[in-house]
N, CA, C and O atoms as CSV, one atom per row, in Angstrom:
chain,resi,resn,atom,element,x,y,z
A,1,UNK,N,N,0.849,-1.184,0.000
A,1,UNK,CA,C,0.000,0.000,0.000
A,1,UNK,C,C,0.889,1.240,0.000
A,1,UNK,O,O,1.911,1.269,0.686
A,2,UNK,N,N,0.497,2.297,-0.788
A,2,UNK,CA,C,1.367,2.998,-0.802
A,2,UNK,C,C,0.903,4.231,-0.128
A,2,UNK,O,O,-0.305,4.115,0.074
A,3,UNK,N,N,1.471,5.655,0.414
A,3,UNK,CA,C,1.163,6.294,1.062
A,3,UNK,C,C,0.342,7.260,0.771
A,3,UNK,O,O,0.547,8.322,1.359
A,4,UNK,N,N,-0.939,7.186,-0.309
A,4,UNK,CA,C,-1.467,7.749,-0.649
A,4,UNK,C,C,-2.930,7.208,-0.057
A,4,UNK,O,O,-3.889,7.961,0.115
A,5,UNK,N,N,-2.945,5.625,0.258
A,5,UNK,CA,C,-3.922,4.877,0.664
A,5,UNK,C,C,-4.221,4.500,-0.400
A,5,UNK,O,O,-5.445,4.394,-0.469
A,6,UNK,N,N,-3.723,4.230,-1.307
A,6,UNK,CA,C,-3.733,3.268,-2.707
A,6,UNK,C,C,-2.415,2.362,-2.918
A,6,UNK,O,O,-1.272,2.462,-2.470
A,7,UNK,N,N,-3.030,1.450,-3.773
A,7,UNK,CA,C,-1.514,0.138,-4.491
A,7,UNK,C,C,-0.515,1.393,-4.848
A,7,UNK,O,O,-0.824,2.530,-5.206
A,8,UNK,N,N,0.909,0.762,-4.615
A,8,UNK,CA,C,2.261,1.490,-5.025
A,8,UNK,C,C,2.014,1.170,-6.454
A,8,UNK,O,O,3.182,1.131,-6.842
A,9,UNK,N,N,1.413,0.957,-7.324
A,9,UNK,CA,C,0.901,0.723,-8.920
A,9,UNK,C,C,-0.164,1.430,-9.260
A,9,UNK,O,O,-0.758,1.230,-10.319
A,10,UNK,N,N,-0.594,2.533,-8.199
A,10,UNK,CA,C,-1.950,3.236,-8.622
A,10,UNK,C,C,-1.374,4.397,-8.999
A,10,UNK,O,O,-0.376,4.889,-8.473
A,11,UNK,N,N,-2.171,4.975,-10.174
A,11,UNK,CA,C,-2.055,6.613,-10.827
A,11,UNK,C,C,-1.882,7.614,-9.609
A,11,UNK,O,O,-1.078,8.539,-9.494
A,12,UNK,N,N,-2.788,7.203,-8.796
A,12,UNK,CA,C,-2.499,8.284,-7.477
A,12,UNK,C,C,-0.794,8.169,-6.608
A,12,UNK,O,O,0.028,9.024,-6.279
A,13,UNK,N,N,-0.839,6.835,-6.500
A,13,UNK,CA,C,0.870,7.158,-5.632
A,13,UNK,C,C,1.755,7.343,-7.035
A,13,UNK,O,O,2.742,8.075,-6.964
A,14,UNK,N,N,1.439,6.708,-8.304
A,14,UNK,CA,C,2.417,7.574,-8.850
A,14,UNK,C,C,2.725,8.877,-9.531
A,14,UNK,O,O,3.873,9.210,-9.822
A,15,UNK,N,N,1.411,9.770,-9.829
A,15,UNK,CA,C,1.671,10.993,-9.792
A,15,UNK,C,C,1.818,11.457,-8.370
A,15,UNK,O,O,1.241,12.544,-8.420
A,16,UNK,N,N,2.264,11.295,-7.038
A,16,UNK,CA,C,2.311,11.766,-5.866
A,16,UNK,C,C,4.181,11.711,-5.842
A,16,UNK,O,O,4.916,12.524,-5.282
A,17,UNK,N,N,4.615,10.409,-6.685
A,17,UNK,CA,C,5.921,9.834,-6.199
A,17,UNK,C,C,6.709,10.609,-7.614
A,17,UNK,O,O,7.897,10.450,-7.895
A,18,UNK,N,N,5.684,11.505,-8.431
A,18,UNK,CA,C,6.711,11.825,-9.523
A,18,UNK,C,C,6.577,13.856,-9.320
A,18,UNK,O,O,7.506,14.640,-9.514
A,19,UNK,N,N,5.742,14.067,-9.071
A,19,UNK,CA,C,5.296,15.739,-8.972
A,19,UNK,C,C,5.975,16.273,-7.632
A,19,UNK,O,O,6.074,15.779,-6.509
A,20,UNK,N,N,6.392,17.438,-8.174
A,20,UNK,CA,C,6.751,18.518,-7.507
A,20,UNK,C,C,7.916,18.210,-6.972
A,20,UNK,O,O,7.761,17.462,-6.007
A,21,UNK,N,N,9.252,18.527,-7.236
A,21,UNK,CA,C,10.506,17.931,-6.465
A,21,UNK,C,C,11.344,19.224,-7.125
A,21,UNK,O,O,11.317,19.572,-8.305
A,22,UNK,N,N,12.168,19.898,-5.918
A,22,UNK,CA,C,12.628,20.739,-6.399
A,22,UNK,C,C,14.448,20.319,-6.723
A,22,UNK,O,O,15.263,19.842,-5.933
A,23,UNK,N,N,14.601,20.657,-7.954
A,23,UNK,CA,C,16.022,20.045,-8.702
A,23,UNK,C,C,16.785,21.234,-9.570
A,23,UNK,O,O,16.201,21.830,-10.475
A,24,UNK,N,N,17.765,21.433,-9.300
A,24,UNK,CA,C,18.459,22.155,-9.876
A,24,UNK,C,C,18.753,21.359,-11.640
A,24,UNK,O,O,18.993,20.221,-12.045
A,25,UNK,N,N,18.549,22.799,-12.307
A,25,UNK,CA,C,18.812,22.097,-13.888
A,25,UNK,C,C,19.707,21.412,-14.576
A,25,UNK,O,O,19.704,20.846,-15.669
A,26,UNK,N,N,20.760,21.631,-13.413
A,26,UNK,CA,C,22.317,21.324,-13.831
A,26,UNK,C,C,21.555,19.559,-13.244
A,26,UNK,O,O,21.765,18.965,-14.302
A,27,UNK,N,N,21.246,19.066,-12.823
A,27,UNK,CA,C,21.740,18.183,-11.669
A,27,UNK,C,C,20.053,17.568,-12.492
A,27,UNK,O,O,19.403,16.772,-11.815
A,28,UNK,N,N,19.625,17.880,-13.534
A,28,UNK,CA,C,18.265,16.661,-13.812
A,28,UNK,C,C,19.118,15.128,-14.755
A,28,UNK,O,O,18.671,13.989,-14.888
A,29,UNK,N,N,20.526,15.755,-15.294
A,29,UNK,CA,C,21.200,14.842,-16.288
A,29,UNK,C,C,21.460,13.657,-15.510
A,29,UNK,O,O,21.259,12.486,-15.835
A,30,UNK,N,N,21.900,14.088,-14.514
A,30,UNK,CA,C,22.754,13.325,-13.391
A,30,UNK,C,C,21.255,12.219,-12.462
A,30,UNK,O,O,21.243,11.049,-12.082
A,31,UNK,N,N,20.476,13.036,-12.425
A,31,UNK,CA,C,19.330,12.138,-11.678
A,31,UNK,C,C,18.865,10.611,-12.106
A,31,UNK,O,O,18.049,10.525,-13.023
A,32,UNK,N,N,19.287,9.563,-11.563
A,32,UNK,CA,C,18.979,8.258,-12.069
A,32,UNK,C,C,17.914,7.642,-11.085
A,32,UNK,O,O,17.724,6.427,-11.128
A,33,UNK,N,N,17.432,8.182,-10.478
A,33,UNK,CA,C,16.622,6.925,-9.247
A,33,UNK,C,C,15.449,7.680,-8.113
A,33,UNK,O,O,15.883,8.827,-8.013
A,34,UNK,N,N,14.556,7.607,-7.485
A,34,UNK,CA,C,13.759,8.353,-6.637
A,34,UNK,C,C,14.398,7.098,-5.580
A,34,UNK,O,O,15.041,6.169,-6.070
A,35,UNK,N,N,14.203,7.167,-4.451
A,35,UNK,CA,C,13.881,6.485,-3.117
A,35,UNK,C,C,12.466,7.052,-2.604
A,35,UNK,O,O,12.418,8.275,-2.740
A,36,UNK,N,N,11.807,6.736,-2.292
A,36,UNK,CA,C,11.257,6.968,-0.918
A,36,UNK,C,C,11.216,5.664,-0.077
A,36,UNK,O,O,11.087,4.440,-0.107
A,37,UNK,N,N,11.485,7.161,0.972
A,37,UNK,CA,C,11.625,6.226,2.036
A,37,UNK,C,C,10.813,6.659,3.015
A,37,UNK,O,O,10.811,7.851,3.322
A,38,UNK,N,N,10.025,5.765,3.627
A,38,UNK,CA,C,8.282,5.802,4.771
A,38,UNK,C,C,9.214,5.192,6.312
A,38,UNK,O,O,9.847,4.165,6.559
A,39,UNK,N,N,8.908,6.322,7.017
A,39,UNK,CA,C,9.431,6.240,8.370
A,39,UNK,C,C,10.794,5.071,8.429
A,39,UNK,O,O,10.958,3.938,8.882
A,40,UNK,N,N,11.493,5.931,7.803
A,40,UNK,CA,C,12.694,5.845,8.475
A,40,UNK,C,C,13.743,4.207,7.203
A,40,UNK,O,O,14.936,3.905,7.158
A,41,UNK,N,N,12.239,3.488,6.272
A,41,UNK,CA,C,13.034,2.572,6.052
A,41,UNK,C,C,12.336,2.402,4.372
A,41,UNK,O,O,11.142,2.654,4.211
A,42,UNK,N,N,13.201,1.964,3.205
A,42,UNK,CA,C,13.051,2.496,1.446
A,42,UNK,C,C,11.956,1.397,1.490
A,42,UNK,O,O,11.953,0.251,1.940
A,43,UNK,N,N,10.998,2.185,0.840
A,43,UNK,CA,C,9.661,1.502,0.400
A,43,UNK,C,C,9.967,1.389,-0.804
A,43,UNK,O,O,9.967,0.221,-1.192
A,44,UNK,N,N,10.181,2.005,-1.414
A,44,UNK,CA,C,10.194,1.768,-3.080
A,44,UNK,C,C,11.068,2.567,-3.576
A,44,UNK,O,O,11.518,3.614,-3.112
A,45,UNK,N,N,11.401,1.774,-5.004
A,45,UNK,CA,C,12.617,2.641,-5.375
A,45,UNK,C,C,11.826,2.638,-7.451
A,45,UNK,O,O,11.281,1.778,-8.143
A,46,UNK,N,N,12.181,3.951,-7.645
A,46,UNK,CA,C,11.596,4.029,-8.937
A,46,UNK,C,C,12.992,4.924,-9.968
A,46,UNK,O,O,13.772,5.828,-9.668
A,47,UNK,N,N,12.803,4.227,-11.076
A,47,UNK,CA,C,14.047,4.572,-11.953
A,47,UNK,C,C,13.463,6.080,-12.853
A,47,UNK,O,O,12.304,6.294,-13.207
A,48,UNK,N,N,14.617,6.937,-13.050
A,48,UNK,CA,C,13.993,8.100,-13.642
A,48,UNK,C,C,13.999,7.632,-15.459
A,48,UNK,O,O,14.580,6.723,-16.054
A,49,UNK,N,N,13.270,8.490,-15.827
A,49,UNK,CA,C,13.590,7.691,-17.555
A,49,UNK,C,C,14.564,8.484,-17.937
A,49,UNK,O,O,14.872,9.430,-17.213
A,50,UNK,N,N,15.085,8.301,-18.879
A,50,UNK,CA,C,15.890,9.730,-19.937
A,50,UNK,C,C,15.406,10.405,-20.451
A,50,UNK,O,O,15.987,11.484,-20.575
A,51,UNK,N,N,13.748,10.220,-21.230
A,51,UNK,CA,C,13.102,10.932,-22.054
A,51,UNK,C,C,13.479,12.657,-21.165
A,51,UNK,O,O,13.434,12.858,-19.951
A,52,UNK,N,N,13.734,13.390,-21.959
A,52,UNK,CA,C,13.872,14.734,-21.684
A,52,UNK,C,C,12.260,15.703,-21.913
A,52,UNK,O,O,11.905,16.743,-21.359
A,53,UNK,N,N,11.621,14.936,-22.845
A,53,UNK,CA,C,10.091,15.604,-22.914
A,53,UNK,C,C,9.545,15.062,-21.548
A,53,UNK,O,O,8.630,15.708,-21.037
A,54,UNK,N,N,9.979,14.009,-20.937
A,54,UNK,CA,C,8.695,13.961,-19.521
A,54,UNK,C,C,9.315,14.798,-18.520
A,54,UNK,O,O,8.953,14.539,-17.372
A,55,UNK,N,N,10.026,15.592,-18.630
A,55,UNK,CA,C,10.301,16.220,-17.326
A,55,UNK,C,C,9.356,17.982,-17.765
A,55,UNK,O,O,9.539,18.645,-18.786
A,56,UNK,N,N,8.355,18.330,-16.554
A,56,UNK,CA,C,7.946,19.719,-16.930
A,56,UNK,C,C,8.114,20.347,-15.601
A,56,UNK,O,O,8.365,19.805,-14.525
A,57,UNK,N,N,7.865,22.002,-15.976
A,57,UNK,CA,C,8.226,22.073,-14.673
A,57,UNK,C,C,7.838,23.410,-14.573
A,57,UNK,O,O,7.800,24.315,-15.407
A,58,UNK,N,N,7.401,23.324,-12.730
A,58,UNK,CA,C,6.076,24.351,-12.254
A,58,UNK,C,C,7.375,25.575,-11.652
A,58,UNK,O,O,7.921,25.380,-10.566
A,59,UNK,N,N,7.557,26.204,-12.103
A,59,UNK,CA,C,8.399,27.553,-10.974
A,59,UNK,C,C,9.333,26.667,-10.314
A,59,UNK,O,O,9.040,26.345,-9.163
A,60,UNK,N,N,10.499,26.166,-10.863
A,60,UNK,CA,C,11.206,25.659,-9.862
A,60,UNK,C,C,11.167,24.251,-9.293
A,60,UNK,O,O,12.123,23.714,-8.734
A,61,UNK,N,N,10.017,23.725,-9.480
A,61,UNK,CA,C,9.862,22.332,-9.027
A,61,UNK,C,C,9.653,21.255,-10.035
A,61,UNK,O,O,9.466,21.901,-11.066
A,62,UNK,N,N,9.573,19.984,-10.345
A,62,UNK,CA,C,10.053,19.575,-11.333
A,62,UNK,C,C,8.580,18.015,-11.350
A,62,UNK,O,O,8.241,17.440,-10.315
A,63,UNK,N,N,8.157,17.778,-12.358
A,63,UNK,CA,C,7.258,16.237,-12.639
A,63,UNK,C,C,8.113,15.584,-13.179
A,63,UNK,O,O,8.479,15.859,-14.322
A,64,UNK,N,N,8.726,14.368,-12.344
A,64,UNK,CA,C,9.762,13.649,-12.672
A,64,UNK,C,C,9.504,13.038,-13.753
A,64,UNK,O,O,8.308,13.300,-13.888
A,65,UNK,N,N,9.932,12.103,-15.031
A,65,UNK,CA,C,9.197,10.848,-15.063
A,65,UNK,C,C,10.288,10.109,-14.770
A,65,UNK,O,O,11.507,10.203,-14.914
A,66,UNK,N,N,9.094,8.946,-14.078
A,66,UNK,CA,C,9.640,7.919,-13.590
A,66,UNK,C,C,8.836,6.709,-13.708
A,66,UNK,O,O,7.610,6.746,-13.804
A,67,UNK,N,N,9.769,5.253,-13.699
A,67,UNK,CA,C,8.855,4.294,-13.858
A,67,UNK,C,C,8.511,4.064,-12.696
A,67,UNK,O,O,8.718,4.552,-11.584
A,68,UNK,N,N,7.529,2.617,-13.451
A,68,UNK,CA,C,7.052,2.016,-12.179
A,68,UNK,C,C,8.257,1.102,-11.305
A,68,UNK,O,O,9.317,0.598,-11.674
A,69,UNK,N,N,7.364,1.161,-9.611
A,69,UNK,CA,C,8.481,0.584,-8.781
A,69,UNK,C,C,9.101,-0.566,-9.349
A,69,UNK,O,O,8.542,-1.437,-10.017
A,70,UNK,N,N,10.145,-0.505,-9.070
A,70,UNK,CA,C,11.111,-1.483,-8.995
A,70,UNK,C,C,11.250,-2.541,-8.394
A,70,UNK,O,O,10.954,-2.396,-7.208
A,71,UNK,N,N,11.651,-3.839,-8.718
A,71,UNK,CA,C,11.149,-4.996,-8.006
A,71,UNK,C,C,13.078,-4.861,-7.187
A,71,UNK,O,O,13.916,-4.077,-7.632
A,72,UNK,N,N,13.313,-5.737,-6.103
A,72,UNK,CA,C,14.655,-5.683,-5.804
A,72,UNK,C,C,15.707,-6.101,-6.779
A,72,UNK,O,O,16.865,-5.691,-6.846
A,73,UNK,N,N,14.911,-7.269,-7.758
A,73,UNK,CA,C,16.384,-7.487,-8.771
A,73,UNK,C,C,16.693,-6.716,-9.282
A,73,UNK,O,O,17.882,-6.398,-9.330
A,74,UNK,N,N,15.723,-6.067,-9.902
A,74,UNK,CA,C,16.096,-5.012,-10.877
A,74,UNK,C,C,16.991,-3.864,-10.441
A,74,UNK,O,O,18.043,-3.535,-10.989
A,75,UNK,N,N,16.327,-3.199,-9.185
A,75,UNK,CA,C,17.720,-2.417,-8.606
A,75,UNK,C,C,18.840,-2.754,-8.393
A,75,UNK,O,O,19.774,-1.953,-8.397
A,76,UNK,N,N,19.003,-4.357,-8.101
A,76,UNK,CA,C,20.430,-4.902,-8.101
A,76,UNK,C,C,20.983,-4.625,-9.655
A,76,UNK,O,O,21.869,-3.792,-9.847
A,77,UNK,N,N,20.383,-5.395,-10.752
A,77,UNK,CA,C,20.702,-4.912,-12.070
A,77,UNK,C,C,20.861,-3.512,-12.323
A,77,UNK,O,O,21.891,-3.267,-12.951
A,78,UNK,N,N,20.353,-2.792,-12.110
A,78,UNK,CA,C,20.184,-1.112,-12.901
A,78,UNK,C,C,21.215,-0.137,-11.793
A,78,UNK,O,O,21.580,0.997,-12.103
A,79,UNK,N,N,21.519,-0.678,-10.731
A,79,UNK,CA,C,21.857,0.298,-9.162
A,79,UNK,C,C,22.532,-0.750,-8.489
A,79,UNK,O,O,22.074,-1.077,-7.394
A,80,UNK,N,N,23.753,-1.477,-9.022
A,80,UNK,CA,C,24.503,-1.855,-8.805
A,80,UNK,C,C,25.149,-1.712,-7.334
A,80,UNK,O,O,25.363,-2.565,-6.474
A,81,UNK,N,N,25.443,0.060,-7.366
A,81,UNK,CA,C,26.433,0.547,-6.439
A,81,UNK,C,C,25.360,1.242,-5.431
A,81,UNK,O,O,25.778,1.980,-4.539
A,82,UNK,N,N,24.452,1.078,-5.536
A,82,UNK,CA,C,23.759,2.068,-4.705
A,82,UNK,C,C,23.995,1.358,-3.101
A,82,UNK,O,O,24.265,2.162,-2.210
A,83,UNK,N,N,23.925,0.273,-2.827
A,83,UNK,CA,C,24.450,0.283,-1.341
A,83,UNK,C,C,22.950,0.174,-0.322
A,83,UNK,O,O,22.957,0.378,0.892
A,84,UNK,N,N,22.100,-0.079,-0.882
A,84,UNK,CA,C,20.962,0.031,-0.152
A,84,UNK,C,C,19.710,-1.101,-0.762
A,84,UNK,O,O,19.747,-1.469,-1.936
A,85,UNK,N,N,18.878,-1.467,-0.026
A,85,UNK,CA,C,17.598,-2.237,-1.240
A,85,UNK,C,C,16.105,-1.775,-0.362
A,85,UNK,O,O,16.112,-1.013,0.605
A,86,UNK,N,N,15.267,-2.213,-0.754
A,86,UNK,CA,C,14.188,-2.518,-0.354
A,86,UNK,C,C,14.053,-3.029,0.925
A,86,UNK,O,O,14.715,-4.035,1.183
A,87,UNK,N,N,13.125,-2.415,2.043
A,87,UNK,CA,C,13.210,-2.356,3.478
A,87,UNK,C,C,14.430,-2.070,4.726
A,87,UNK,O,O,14.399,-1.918,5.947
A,88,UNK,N,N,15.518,-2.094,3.639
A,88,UNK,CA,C,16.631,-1.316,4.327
A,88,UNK,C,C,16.091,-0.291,5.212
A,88,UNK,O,O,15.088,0.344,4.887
A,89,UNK,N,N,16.807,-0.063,6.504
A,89,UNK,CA,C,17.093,1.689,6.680
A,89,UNK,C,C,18.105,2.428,6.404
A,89,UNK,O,O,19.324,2.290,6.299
A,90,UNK,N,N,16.879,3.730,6.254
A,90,UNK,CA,C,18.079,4.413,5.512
A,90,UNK,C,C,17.593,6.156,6.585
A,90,UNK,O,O,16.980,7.098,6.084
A,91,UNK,N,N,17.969,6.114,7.682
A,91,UNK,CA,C,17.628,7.654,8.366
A,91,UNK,C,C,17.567,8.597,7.145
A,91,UNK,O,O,18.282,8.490,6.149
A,92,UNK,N,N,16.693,9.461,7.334
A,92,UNK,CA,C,17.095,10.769,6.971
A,92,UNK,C,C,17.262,12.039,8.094
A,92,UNK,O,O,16.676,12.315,9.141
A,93,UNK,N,N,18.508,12.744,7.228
A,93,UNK,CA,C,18.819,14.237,8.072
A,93,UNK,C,C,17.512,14.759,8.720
A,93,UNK,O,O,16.509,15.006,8.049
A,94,UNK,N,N,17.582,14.916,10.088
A,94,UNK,CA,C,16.222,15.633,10.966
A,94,UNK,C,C,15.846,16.757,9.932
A,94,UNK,O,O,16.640,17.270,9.143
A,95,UNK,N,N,14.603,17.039,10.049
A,95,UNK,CA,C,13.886,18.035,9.319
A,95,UNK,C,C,14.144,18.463,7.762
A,95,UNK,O,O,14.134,19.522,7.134
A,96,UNK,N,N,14.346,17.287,7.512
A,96,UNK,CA,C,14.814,17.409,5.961
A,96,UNK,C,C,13.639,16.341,5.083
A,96,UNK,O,O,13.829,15.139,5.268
A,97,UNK,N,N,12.779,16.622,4.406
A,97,UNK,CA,C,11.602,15.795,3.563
A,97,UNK,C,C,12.467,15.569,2.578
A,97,UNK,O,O,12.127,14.463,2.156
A,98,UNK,N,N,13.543,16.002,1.836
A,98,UNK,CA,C,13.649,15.448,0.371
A,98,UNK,C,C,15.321,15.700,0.682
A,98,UNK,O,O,15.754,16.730,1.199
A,99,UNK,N,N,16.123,14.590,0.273
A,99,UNK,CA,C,17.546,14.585,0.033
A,99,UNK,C,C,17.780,14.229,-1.114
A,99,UNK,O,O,17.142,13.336,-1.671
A,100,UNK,N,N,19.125,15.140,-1.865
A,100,UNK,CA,C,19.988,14.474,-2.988
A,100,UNK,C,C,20.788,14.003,-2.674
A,100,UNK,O,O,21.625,14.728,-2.137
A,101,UNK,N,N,21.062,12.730,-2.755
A,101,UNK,CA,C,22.124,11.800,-2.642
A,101,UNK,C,C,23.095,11.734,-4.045
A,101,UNK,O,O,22.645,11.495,-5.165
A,102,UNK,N,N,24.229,11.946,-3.794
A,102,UNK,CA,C,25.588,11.343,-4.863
A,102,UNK,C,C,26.052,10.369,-4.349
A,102,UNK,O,O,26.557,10.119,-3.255
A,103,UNK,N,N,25.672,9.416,-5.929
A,103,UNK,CA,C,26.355,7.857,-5.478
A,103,UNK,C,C,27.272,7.816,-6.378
A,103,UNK,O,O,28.032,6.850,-6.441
């Protein structure tokens, strides 16, 4: 279930898991992966596409595209180095909702 109170496969968590993220322009080339992560430990991990037409963007904040979640192999395949999987914890910085991570 995803945190919208719908399937992590519903239109609702995934326009929730792709809208509004604020990203510097330099730094959308470089973007390969979303995490979220739900109290404290990665619920799902979704791959960004390349298409350069799905990315639009409101004043500053950005509609990712991204696929659908990721099963764990596949992040092993695609995110090799990432160092983390599915139900891991992964803290985040106190009072911080959204981190960029360099892997």
């Amino acid at each position: 279930m995803g945190e919208t109170g719908q399937g992590e496969h519903s239109q609702a968590q995934y326009d929730a898991d792709r809208r509004f993220f604020p990203l510097a322009d330099h730094k959308r080339p470089l973007a390969k992966a979303m995490v979220y992560v739900v109290d404290r430990v990665v619920n799902r991990i979704r791959a960004i596409t390349p298409d350069e037409g799905g990315w639009k963007s409101h004043d500053g904040y950005w509609e990712i595209p991204v696929t659908a979640p990721l099963e764990a192999s596949e992040i092993a395949e695609q995110f090799p180095t990432l160092g983390f999987s599915l139900g891991d914890e992964l803290p985040a910085q106190r009072g911080k909702l959204r981190e960029h991570l360099a892997l």
